[in-house]
C-alpha atoms as one frame of an Amber mdcrd trajectory, in Angstrom:
protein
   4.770  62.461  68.771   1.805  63.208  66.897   0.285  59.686  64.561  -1.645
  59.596  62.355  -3.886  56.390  61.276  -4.261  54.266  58.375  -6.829  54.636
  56.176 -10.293  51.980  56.128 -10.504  48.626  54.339 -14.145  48.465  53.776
 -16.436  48.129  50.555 -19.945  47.618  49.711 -20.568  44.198  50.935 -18.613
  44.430  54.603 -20.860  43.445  57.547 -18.336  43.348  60.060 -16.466  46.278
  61.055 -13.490  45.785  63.456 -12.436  48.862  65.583  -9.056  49.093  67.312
  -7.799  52.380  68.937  -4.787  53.379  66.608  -2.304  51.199  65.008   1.167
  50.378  66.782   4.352  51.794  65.618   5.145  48.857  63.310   2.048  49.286
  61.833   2.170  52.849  61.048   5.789  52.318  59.550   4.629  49.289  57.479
   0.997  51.165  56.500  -0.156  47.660  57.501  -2.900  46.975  59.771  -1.380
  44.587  62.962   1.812  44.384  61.684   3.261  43.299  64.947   3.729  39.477
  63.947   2.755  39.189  68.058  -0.214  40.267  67.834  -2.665  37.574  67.139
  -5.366  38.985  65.259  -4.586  37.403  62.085  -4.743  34.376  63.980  -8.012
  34.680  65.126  -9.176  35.735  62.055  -7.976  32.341  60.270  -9.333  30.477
  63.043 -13.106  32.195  62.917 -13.227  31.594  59.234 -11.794  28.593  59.208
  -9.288  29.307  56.293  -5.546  29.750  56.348  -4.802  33.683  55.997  -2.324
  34.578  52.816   1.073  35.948  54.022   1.036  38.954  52.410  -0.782  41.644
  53.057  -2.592  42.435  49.909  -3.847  38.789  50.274  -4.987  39.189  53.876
  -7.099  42.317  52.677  -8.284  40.646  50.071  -9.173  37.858  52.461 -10.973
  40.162  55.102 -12.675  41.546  52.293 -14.220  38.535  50.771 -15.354  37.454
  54.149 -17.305  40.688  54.762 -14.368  41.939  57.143 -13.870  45.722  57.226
 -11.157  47.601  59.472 -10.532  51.025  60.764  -9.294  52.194  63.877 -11.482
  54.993  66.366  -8.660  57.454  66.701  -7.373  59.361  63.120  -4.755  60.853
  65.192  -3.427  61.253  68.347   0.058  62.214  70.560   1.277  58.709  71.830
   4.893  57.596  72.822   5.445  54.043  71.635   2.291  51.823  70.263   0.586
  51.470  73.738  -2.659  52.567  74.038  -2.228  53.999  77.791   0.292  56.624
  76.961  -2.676  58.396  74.346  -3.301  61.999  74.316  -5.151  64.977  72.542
  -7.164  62.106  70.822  -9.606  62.839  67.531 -11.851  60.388  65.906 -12.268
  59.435  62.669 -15.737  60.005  60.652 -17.641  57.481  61.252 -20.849  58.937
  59.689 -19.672  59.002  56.007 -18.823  55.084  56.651 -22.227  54.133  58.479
 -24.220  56.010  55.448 -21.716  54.479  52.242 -22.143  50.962  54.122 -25.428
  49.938  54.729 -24.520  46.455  54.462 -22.444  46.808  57.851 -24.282  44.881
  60.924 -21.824  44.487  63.357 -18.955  47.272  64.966 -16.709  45.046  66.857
 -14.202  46.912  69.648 -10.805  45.512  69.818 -10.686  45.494  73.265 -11.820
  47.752  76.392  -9.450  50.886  74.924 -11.099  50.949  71.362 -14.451  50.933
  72.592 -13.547  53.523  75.376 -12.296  55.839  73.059 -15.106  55.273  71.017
 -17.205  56.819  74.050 -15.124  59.249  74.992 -14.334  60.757  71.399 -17.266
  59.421  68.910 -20.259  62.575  69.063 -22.899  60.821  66.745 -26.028  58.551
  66.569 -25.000  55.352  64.815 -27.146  53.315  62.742 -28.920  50.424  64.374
 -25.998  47.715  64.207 -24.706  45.256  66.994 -22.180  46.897  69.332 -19.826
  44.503  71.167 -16.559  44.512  73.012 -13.874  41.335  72.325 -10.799  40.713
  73.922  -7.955  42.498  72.442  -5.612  40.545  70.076  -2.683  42.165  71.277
  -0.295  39.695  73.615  -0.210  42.953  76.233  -3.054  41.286  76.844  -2.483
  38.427  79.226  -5.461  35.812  78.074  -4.800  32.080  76.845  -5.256  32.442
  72.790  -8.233  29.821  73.064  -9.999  32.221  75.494  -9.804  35.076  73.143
 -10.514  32.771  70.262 -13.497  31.686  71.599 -15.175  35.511  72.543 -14.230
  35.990  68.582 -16.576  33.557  67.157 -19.671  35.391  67.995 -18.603  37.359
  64.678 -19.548  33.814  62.853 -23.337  35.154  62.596 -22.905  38.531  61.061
 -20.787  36.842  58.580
């Protein structure tokens, strides 16, 4: 089945852009980025700021947004069965150029997790601006780390704040 991803939450004063691959099933259905109440990157998110996250989801938008927190997702579309990443095929990327040139305010593109960032490489065909690259653990539970461990890769995002 072909997806098809959600849309960016970015503006003008976002410095940190978070990068997954493509959102799950649940998400897609909800329009909601990690909508899967497993996956923990709300969590992590409250934790690194150091403020509680607002239930709904306009509020954690708004929330992301005041803190400089943009997200997007590598792939636009792509054939997948179910949300997991391994079962991906016939991949395209979104435009990343007509983000790096609106936001020049963005210093940091964070990968959520080895499959974001190799999809970035495998599908991405551009030179992007001089910003900090880096790889964190995946907030999805498929992967098998203690929260704490993940928690404590994601605080490196503290300084581009």
């Amino acid at each position: 089945m072909r997806c098809f991803g959600l849309p960016p939450i970015i503006n003008h004063e976002s410095r940190v852009l978070v990068l997954g691959s493509m959102p799950g099933r649940e998400s897609l259905e909800r329009r909601q980025y990690y909508a899967n109440p497993r996956n923990q990157f709300w969590a992590i998110v409250s934790e690194v700021i150091g403020e509680k996250i607002p239930l709904e989801y306009d509020g954690k938008i708004a929330f992301l947004l005041r803190h400089h927190i943009a997200l997007w997702d590598v792939l636009s579309s792509c054939e997948r069965t179910g949300s997991s990443d391994n079962s991906i095929r016939n991949a395209v990327a979104n435009d990343f150029s007509k983000i790096f040139k609106a936001n020049k305010s963005l210093r940091l593109v964070v990968f959520n997790g080895s499959r974001a960032e190799s999809l970035w490489k495998k599908h991405v065909r551009l030179n992007p601006p001089p910003l900090g690259f880096i790889r964190l653990p995946s907030t999805s539970t498929a992967l098998a780390r203690p929260f704490e461990e993940k928690l404590s890769a994601w605080l490196v995002i503290r300084e581009y704040l």
